[in-house]
C-alpha positions as CSV (number, residue, x, y, z in Angstrom):
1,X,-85.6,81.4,-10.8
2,X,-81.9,80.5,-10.2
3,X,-81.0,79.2,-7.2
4,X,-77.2,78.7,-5.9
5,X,-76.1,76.6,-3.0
6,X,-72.9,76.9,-1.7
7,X,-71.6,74.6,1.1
8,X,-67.9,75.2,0.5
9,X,-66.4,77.8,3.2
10,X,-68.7,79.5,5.1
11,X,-72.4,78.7,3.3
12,X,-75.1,80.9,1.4
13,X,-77.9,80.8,-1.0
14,X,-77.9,82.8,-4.1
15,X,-81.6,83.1,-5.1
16,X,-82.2,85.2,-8.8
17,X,-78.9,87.1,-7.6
18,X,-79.7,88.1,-4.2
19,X,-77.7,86.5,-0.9
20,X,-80.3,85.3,1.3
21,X,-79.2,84.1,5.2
22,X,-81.7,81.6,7.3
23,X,-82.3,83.1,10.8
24,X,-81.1,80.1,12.2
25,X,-77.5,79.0,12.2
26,X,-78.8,75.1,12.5
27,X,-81.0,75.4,8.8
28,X,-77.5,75.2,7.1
29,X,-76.8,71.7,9.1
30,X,-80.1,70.9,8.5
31,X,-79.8,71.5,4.4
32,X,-76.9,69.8,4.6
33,X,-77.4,66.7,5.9
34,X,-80.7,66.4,3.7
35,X,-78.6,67.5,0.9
36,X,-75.9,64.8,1.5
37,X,-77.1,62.0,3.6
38,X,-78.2,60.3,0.4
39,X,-81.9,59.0,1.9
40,X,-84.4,60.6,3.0
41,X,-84.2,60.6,7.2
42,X,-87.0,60.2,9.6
43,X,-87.8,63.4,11.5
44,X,-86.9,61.9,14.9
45,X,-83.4,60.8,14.0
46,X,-82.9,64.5,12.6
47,X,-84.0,66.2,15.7
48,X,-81.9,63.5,17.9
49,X,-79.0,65.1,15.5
50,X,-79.6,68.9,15.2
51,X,-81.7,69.5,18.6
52,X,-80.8,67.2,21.2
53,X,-81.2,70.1,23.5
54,X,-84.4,71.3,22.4
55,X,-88.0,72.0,25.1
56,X,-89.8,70.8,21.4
57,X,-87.5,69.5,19.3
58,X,-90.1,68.6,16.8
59,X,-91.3,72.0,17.1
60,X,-87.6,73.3,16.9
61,X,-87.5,71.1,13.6
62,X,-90.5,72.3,12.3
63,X,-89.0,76.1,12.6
64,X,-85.8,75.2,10.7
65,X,-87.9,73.7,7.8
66,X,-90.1,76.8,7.8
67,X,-87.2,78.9,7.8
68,X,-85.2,77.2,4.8
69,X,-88.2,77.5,2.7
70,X,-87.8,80.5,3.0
71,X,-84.6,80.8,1.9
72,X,-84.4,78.3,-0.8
73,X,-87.8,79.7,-2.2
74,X,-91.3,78.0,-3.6
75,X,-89.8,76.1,-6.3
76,X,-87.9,74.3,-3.6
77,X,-89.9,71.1,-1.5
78,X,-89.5,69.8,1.4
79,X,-92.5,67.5,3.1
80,X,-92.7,64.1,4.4
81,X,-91.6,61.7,7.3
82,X,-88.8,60.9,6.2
83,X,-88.1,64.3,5.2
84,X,-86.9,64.3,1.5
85,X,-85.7,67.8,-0.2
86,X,-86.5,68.4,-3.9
87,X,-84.9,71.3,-5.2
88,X,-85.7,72.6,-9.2
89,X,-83.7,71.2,-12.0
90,X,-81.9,74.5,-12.8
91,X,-80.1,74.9,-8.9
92,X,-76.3,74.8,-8.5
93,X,-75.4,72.9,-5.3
94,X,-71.3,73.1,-5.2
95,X,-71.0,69.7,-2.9
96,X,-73.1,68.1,-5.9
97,X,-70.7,69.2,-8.6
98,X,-67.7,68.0,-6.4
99,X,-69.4,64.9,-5.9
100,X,-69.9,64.6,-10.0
101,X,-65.9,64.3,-10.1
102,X,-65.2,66.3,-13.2
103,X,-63.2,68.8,-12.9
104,X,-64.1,71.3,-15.7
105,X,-67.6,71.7,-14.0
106,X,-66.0,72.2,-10.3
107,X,-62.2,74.1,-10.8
108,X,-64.1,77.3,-10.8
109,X,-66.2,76.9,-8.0
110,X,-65.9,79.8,-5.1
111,X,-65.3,77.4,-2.1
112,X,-63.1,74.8,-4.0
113,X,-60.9,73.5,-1.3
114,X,-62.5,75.4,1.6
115,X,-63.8,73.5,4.2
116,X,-67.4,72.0,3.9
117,X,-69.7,74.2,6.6
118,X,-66.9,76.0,7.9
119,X,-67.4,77.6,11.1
120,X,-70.7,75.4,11.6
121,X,-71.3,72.7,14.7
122,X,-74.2,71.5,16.7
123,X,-73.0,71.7,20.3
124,X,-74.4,68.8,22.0
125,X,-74.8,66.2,19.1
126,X,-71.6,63.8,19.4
127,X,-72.9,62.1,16.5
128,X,-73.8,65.2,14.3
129,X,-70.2,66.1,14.6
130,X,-68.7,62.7,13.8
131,X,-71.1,62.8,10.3
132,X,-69.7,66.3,9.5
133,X,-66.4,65.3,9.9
134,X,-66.5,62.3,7.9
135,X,-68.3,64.9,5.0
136,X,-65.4,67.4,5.4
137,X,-62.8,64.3,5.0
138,X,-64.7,63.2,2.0
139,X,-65.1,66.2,0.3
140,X,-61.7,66.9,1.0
141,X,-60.7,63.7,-0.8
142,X,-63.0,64.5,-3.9
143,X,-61.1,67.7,-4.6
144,X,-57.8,66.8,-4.4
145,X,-59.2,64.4,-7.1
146,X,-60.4,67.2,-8.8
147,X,-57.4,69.1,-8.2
148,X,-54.8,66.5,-9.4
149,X,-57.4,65.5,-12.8
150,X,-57.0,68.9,-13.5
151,X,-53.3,68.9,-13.7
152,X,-53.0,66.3,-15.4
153,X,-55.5,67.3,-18.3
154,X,-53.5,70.5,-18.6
155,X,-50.4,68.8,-19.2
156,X,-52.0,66.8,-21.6
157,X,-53.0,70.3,-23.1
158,X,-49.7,71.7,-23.4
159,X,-50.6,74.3,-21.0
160,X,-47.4,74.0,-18.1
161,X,-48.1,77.6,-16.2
162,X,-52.1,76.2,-15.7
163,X,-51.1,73.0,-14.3
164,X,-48.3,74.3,-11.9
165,X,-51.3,76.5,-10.2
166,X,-53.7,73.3,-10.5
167,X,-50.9,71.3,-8.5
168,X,-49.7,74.4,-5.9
169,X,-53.2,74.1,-4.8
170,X,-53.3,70.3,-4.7
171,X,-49.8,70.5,-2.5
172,X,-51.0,73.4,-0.3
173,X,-54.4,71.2,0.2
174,X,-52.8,68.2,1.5
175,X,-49.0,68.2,1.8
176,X,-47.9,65.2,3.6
177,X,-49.1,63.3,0.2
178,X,-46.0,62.7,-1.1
179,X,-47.5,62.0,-4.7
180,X,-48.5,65.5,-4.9
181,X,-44.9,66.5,-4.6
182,X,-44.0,64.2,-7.0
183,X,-46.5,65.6,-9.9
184,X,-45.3,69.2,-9.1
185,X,-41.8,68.3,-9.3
186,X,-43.0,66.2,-12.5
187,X,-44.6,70.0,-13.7
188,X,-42.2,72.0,-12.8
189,X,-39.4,69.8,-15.3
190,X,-42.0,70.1,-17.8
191,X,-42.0,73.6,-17.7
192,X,-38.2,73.8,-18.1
193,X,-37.4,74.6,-14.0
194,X,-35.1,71.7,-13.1
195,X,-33.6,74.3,-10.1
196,X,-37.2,75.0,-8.9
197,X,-37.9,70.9,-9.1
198,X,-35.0,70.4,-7.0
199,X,-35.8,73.1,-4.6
200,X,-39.2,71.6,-4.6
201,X,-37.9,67.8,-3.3
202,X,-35.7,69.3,-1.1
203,X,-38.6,71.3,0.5
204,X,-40.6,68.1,-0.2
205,X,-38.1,66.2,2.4
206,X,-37.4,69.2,4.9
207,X,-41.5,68.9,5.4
208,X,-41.5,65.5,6.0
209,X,-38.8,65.1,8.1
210,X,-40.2,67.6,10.4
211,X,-43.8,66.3,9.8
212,X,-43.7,62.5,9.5
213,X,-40.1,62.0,10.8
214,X,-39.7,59.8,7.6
215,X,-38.0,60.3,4.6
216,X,-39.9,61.0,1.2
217,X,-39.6,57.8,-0.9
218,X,-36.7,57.1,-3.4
219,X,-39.8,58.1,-6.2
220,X,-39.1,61.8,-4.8
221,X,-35.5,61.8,-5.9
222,X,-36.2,59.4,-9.2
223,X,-38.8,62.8,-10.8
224,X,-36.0,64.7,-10.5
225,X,-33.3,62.6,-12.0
226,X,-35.3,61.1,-15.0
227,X,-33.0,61.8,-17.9
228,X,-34.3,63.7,-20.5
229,X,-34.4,62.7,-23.8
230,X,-31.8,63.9,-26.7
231,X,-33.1,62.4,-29.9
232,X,-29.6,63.0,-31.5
233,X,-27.7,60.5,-29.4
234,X,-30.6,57.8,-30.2
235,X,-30.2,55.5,-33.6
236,X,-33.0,56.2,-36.1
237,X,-35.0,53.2,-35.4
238,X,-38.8,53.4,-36.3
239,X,-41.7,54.7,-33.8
240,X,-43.4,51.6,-34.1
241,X,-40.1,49.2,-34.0
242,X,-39.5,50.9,-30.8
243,X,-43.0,50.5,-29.5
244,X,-42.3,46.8,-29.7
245,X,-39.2,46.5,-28.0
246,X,-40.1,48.3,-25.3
247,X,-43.3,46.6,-24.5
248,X,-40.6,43.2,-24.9
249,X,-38.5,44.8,-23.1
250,X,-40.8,45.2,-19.7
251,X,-42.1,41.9,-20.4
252,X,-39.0,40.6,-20.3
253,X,-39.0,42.2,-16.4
254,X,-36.3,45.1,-17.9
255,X,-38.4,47.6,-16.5
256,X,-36.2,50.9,-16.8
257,X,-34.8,50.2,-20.1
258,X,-38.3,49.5,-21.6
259,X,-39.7,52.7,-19.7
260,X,-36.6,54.8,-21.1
261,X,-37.0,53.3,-24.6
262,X,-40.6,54.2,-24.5
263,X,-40.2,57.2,-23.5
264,X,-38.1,57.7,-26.6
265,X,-40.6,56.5,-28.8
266,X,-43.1,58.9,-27.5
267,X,-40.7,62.0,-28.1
268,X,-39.9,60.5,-31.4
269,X,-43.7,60.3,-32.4
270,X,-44.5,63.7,-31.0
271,X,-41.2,64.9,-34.1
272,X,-43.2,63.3,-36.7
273,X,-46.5,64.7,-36.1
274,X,-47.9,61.3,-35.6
275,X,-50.6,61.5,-33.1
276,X,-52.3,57.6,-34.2
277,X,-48.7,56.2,-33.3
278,X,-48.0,58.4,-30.1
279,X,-51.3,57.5,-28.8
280,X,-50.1,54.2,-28.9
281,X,-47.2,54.3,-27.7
282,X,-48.3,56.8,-24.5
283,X,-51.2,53.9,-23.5
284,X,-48.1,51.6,-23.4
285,X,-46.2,54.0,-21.4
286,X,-48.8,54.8,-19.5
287,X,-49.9,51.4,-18.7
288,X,-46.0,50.5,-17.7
289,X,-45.7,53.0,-15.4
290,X,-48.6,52.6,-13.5
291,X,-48.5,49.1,-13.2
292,X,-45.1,48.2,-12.9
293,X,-43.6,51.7,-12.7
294,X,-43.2,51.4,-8.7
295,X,-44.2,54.9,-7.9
296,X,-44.4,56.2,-11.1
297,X,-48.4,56.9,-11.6
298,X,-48.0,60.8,-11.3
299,X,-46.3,60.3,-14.8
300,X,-48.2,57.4,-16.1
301,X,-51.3,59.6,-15.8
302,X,-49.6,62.6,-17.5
303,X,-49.1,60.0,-20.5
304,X,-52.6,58.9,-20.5
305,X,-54.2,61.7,-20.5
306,X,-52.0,62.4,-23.3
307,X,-52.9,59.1,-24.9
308,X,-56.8,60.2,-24.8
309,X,-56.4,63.7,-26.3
310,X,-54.4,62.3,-29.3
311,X,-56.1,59.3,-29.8
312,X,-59.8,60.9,-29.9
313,X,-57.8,63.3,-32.4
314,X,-57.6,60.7,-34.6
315,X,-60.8,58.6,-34.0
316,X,-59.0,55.8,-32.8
317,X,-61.6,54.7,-29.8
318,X,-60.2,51.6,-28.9
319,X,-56.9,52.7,-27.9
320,X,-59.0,55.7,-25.9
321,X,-60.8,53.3,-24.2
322,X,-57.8,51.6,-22.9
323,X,-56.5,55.2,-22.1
324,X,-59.6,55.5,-19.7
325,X,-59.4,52.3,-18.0
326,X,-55.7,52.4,-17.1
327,X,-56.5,56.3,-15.6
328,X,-59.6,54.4,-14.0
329,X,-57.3,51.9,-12.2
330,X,-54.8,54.3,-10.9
331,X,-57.5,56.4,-9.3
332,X,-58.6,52.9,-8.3
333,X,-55.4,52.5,-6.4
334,X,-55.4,56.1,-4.9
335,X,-59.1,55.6,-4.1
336,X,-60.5,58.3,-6.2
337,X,-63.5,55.9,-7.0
338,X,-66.4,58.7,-8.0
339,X,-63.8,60.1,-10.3
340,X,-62.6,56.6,-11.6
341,X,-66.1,55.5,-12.2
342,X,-66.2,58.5,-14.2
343,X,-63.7,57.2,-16.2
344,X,-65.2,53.3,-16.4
345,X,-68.2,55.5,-18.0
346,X,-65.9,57.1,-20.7
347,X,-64.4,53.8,-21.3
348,X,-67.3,52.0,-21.6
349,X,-68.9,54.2,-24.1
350,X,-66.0,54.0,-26.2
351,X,-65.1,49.8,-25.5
352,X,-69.1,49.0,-26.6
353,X,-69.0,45.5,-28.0
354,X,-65.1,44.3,-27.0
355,X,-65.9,41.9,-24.3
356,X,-61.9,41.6,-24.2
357,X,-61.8,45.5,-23.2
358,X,-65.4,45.6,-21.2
359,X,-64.0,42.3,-19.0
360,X,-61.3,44.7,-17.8
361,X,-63.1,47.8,-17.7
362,X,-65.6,45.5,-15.2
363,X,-63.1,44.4,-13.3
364,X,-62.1,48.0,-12.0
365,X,-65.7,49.6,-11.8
366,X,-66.4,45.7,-9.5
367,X,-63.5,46.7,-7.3
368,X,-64.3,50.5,-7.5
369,X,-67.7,49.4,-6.2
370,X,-66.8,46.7,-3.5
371,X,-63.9,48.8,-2.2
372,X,-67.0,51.6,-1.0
373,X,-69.5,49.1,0.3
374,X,-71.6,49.0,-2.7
375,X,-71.5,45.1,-2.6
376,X,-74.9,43.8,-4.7
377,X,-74.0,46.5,-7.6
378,X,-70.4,45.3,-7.3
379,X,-71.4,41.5,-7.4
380,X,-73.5,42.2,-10.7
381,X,-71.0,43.8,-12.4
382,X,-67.9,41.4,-11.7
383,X,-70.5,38.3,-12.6
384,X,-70.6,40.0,-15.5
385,X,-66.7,40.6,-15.9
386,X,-65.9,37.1,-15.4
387,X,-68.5,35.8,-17.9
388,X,-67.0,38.2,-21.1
389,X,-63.3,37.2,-19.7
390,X,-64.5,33.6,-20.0
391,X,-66.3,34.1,-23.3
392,X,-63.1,35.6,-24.5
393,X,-60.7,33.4,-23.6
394,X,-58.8,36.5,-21.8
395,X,-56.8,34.7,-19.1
396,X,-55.5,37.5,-17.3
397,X,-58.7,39.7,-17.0
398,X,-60.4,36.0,-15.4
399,X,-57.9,36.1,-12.9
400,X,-58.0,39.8,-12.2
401,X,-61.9,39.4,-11.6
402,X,-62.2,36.1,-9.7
403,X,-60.0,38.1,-7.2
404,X,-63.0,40.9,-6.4
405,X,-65.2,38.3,-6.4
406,X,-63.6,36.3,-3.8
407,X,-63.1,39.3,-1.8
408,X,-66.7,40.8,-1.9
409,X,-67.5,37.4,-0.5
410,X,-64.8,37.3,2.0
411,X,-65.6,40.9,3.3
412,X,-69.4,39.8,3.5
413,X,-68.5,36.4,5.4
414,X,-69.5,34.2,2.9
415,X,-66.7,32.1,3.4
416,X,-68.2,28.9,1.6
417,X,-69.0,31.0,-1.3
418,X,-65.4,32.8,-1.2
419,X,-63.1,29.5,-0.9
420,X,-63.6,28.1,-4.4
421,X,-63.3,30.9,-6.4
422,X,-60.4,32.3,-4.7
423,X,-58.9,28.5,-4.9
424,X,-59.2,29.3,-8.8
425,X,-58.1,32.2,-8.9
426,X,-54.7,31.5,-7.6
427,X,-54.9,28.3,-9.4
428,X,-55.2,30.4,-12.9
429,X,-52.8,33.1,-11.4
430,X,-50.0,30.6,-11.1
431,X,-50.9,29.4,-14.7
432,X,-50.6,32.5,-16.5
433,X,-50.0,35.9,-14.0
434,X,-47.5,35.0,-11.1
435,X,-47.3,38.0,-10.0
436,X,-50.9,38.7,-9.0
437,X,-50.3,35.1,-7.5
438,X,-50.0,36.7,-3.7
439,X,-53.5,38.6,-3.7
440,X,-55.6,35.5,-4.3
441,X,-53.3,33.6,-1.6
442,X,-53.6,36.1,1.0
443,X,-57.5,36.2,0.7
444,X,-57.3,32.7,0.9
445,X,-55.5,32.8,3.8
446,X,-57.7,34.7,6.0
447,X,-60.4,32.4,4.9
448,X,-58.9,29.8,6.5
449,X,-57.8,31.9,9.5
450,X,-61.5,32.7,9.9
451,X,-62.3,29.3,9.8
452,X,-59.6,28.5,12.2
453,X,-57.1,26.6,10.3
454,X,-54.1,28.6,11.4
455,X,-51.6,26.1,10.1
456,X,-53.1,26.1,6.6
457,X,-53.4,29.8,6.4
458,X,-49.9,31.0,8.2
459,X,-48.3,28.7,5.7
460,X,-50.3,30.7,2.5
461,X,-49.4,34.4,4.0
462,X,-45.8,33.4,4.2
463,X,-45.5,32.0,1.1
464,X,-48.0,34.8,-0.5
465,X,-45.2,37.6,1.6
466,X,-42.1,36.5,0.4
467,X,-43.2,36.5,-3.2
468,X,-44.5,40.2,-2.5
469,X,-41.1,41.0,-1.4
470,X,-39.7,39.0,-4.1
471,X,-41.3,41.5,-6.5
472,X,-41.1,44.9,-4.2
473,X,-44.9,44.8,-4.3
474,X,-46.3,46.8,-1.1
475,X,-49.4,46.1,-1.8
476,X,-49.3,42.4,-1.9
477,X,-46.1,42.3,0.8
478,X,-49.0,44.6,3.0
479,X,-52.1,42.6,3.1
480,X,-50.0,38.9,3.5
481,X,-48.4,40.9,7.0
482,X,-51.8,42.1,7.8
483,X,-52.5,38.3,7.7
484,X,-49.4,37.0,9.5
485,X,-50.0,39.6,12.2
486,X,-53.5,38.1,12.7
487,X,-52.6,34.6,12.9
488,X,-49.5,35.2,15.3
489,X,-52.6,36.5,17.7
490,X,-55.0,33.8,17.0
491,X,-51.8,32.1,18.6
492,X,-51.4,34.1,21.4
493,X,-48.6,35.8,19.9
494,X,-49.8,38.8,20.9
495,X,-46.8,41.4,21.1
496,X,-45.5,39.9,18.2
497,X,-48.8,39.9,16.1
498,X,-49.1,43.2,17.4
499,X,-45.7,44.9,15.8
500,X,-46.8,42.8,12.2
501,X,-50.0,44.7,12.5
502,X,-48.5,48.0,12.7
503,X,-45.8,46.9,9.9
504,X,-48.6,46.4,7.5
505,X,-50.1,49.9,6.4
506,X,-46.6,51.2,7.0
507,X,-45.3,48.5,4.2
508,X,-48.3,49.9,1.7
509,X,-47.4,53.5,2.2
510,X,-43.5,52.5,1.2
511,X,-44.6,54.0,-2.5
512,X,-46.9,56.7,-2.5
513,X,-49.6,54.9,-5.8
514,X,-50.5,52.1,-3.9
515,X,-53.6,50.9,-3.3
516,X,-54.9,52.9,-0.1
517,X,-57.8,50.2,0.1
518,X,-55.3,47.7,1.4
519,X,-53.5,50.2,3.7
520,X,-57.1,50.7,5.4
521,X,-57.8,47.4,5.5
522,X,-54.4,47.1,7.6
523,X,-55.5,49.8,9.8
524,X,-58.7,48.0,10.6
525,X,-56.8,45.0,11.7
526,X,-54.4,47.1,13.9
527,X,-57.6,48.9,15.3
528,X,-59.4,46.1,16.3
529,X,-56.2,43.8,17.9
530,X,-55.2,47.2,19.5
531,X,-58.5,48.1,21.2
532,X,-58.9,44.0,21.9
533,X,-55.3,44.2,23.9
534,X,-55.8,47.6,25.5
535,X,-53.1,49.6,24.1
536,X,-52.4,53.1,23.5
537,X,-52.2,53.9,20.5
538,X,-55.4,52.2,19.4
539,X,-56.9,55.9,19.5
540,X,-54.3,57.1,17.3
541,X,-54.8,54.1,14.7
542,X,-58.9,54.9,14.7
543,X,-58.2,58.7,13.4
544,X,-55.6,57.3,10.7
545,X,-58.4,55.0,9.3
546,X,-61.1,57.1,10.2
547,X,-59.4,59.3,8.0
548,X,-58.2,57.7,5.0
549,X,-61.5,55.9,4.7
550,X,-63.9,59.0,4.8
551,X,-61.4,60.9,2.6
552,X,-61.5,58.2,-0.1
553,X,-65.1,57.4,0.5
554,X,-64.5,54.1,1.8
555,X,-68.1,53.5,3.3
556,X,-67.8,50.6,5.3
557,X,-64.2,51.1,6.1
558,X,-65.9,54.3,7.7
559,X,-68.3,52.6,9.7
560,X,-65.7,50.0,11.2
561,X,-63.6,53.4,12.9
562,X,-66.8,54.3,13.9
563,X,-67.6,51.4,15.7
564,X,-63.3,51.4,17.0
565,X,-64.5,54.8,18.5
566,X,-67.9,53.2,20.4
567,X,-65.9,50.1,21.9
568,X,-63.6,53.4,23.4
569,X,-66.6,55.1,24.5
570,X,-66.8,58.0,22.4
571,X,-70.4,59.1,22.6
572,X,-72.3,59.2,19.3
573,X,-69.9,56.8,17.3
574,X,-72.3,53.7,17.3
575,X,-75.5,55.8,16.2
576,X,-73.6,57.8,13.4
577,X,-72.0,54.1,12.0
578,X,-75.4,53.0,12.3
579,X,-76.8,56.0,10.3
580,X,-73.9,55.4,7.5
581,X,-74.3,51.6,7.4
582,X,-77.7,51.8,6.3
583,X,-77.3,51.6,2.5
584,X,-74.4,49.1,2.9
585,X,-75.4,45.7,2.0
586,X,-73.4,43.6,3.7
587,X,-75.2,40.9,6.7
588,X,-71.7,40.5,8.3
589,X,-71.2,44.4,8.9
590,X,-74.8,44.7,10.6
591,X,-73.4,41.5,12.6
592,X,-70.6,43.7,13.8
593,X,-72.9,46.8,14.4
594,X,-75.0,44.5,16.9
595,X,-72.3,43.0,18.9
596,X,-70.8,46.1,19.1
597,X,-73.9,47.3,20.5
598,X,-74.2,44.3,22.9
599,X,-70.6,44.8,24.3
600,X,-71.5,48.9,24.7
601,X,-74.5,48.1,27.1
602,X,-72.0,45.2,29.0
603,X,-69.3,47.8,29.6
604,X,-72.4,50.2,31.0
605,X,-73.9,47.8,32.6
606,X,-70.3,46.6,34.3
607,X,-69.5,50.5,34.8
608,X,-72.4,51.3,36.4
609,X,-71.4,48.0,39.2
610,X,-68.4,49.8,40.0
C-alpha cells in the first residue's frame, strides 16, 4: 500500500492513488497534532484541544479516531492513552521531509511553501490555535531553509537560471529578510544581469522603506558593487602564494583586501582546472566571509558549497569537513538548526578521528542544541567538545566551547556551575581570541546581575559593549545592551533601561547574518521589563519573539512568549507553553511556568474583587 500525507496547503491523503477526505474537518487537526507534537498525548489534553465544545468529547474523540482509520487505512495504528500514531515504513508525510532539512528530498514537494493546514482552526480552543501557529511559523522557517540550501547548491552546480527560481521563491516567501535580497542580487550578478541586480536592490529598498520604514543595510548596496575580477590586470602570482597572503592578510585585520585577493585566487584556480587547490582556497573564502565578512554569509555559503562539491571531487575529506562545519555555523547564526545539524552530521562522518576538527564541529552541534532547548543532549556533546579541544591543545575551539557551556548553565540557573567556567573562558579569550572576549563577559555579567552584584556586572557589560563596538560586532554590541538595559532597571532606571532594551535586538538586526538567537534573547528581556512596567508595546514585542522563535525552532524561546501572552491574559497561552515545555529539560523554565501560573490565579483572584 502507499500512503501520502500532505499537510502543506489545504490537506489530503493519497492512499494506492486514490484521494481519500475524513468526514470530519477536525481529523486533519487531529493527525496533525499526533503527527507533530513529538510525544504521544493523553486523550484528555487532546479533547481539551480539538473539542472543548463537545456533549461527549471523549466520545467526539473516539469518532475522529474511527474516522482517520479510515482514511489512513489498516496498515496505519492508532491505540493507547496516550494516543501514539504508527504509520507503515513506506508513507510520505510532507511536514516530515521538511522537518528532515534536505532539500533534494523536499523542493518538489506539492505544498512547499504553502501554509501548514491552510484554511483549518478549531473555533473555541485558544490554545489549539496558538500550537498551530507556532507549527505554521516553524514550518515556515524550515523551508526558507530549504529554499535558500537549494540556491546555494545550485550555484555551486553551475546552474544560475535554477537558483534564480530557488531564490524568487525564497524572496516572495518572506521578503522583509533582507539576506534573501542579498543572495538574489548575489544570483542575479552570477548570471551576468548586473541591471536586473540593481533593479533588484532598488526594489529591495523601496520595500523596506514602505514596510519597515528603515533602510536595507549597507550589505544591500556592497552585492551589487563587488568588483569583478579581471585576471589580466592581476600579476601572475601562484594559487597557492595567493592563498597565503590572503589568509595573512585578514589575519592581519585587512579584511577587504584579503577577501578581494581571495577572491582572485579562487577565479585563478577555477583557470587552471585545479579543483584540490580551489577547494582550499573557497573554505578560506568561505570561512572569511562568514566570520568576519560583516554581512557577507549569502556569499560565504555560495563558496562553500562550492568548496564541498570540488573537494569531494578530489577526495580531499578533510577540507569537506571544514566546508560543512563553516555552512553548519552560518545556519547556526540564521537559526536554521535542523538543517545545520544536518550538516554537523556530514561533517562528522567526513572529520572521524581529528579531535582538532570534531572539537569544532561539537562546538556548533552544542550551541545548535542548547539554542532549541535541548539542554542534557547539548551538555553531553560540549563536555565532549571541550575535552578533544583540551586533548588537542586547540586554544580557540576551548574557548569557543567553554562559552555554550557557560551559557547552557546560565540559561538553566545554575549560576554556581556557570561562574567558573565563564571566568575561564574570558580568561583564555583574552589570552588568545580577543575578539570573542565580549561574549564570555556579557554572560558573566548577567550572572552577577542575577546574583545581585550590579556594580560588578554594569562594569563587565560596559566594558564587554564598547569592545563590540570597537569591532562593529552586533552580536556581541547586542547582548552587552541587553545586559546594560537590565541593570539600569535593577536600578530603578526604568525609562532608561527601558530604551536600552528596545536598542538591543534592533543593534543585532544592523546586518542581516547575525545570530537571531541573541536578537530573541533581547526580545525576551524587552518582553518581560515591558509587561513588568505596563507599557504598550509589550504586545507588539511578544509577536516579534513569538515569531522569530517558532520560525527558527527556538523551543524555549517559544515557551517564554507564551508565557508574555498569559501574564496579558490571552486565554490558552499558559496551557499551550505548558504543552511545548514538556520535553525541555531545563528546572529554571518549569520555575517560570509555575509562577507564571501563580501570578495568573492572583490577577483572577484580584479581578474577580473588583
Amino acid at each position: 500500500m502507499t500512503l501520502i500525507i500532505e499537510l502543506l496547503g489545504y490537506p489530503r491523503v493519497v492512499r494506492d492513488a486514490v484521494n481519500r477526505q475524513p468526514r470530519g474537518r477536525k481529523s486533519w487537526c487531529l493527525l496533525a497534532y499526533l503527527l507533530l507534537a513529538n510525544q504521544p498525548t493523553s486523550r484528555e489534553r487532546l479533547t481539551e484541544l480539538l473539542f472543548p465544545a463537545a456533549n461527549d468529547p471523549l466520545g467526539a474523540l473516539r469518532w475522529s479516531l474511527s474516522d482517520l482509520r479510515r482514511v489512513l487505512g489498516s496498515d496505519c495504528a492508532l491505540y493507547g492513552d496516550p494516543l501514539t500514531i504508527v504509520l507503515p515504513s513506506t508513507a510520505v508525510v510532507d511536514v516530515d521531509l521538511i522537518c528532515r532539512g534536505r532539500w533534494e528530498e523536499a523542493f518538489e514537494l506539492h505544498g512547499l511553501g504553502q501554509e501548514f493546514l491552510a484554511g483549518a482552526s478549531v473555533p473555541g480552543s485558544a490554545a489549539f490555535e496558538l500550537w498551530l501557529l507556532s507549527e505554521r511559523q516553524r514550518l515556515q522557517g524550515m523551508t526558507e531553509a530549504i529554499l535558500h540550501e537549494a540556491t546555494l547548491a545550485c550555484l555551486a552546480e553551475g546552474r544560475t537560471n535554477d537558483a534564480l527560481q530557488c531564490v524568487s521563491r525564497l524572496v516572495d516567501l518572506n521578503p522583509l529578510d533582507e539576506a534573501h535580497h542579498v543572495l538574489r542580487v548575489q544570483c542575479l550578478r552570477t548570471a551576468g544581469d548586473y541591471d536586473g541586480a540593481a533593479r533588484h536592490a532598488e526594489y529591495c529598498t523601496d520595500l523596506f522603506r514602505q514596510e519597515l520604514g528603515v533602510e536595507p543595510s549597507p550589505v544591500l548596496q556592497e552585492a551589487i558593487h563587488q568588483p569583478t575580477i579581471d585576471l589580466s590586470k592581476t600579476r601572475p602570482y601562484s594559487v597557492k602564494a595567493m592563498l597565503e597572503a590572503g589568509e595573512g592578510a585578514i589575519a592581519a585585520g585587512a579584511i577587504s583586501q584579503g577577501l578581494q585577493t581571495l577572491r582572485e585566487a579562487a577565479t585563478r584556480a577555477r583557470q587552471e582546472h585545479d579543483p584540490q587547490t580551489l577547494a582550499r582556497v573557497l573554505v578560506a573564502l568561505g570561512h572569511a566571509l562568514v566570520h568576519v565578512g560583516r554581512g557577507s554569509d549569502e556569499e560565504g555559503g555560495a563558496a562553500l558549497h562550492e568548496a564541498v562539491t570540488r573537494s569531494i571531487e578530489v577526495g580531499d575529506e578533510h577540507t569537506a569537513a571544514i566546508a560543512y562545519r563553516e555552512l553548519a555555523f552560518a545556519d547556526l547564526e540564521r537559526g536554521r538548526y535542523h538543517h545545520a545539524l544536518g550538516l554537523v552530521s556530514e561533517a562528522t562522518r567526513l572529520a572521524a578521528g581529528d579531535d582538532t576538527e570534531m572539537a569544532w564541529i561539537e562546538c556548533i552541534e552544542g550551541a545548535c542544541l542548547s539554542d532549541q532547548g535541548c539542554y542534557a543532549k547539548a551538555s553531553r556533546v560540549l563536555k565532549s567538545a571541550v575535552e578533544r579541544a583540551e586533548r588537542t591543545e586547540s586554544s580557540e575551539a576551548l574557548v569557543f566551547a567553554r562559552c555554550w557551556v557557560g551559557r547552557l548553565h546560565l540559561l538553566r540557573g545554575e549560576f554556581a556551575e556557570a561562574t567558573p567556567v565563564l571566568e575561564r573562558a574570558l580568561q583564555e579569550a583574552r589570552a588568545c581570541w580577543m575578539a570573542l572576549a565580549p561574549l564570555p563577559e556579557s554572560l558573566l555579567a548577567e550572572v552577577h546581575l542575577l546574583k545581585g552584584d550590579l556594580d560588578t556586572a554594569e562594569s563587565q557589560l560596559e566594558r564587554a559593549f564598547v569592545m563590540g563596538r570597537q569591532l562593529d560586532d552586533p552580536c556581541l554590541e547586542s547582548i552587552a545592551m541587553r545586559g546594560l538595559g537590565l541593570v539600569a532597571v535593577a536600578r530603578g532606571q526604568n525609562s532608561r533601561g527601558y530604551q536600552m532594551l528596545i536598542d538591543a535586538p534592533r543593534i543585532s538586526r544592523r546586518l542581516p547574518d547575525s545570530y537571531r538567537w541573541i536578537e530573541a534573547y533581547g526580545l525576551d528581556a524587552l518582553c518581560r521589563v515591558a509587561i513588568a512596567q505596563g507599557e504598550r508595546a509589550a504586545p507588539q514585542w511578544i509577536v516579534a519573539l513569538e515569531s522569530l522563535a517558532g520560525r527558527c525552532g527556538m523551543r524555549e524561546l517559544l515557551v517564554r512568549a507564551l508565557l508574555h501572552k498569559a501574564l496579558l491574559g490571552e486565554p490558552g497561552a499558559l496551557e499551550t507553553a505548558r504543552d511545548l515545555a514538556t520535553n525541555i529539560d531545563n528546572p529554571f523554565l518549569h520555575d517560570t511556568i509555575r509562577q507564571t501560573k501563580f501570578r495568573e490565579v492572583s490577577h483572577a483572584a484580584s479581578h474577580g474583587h473588583g
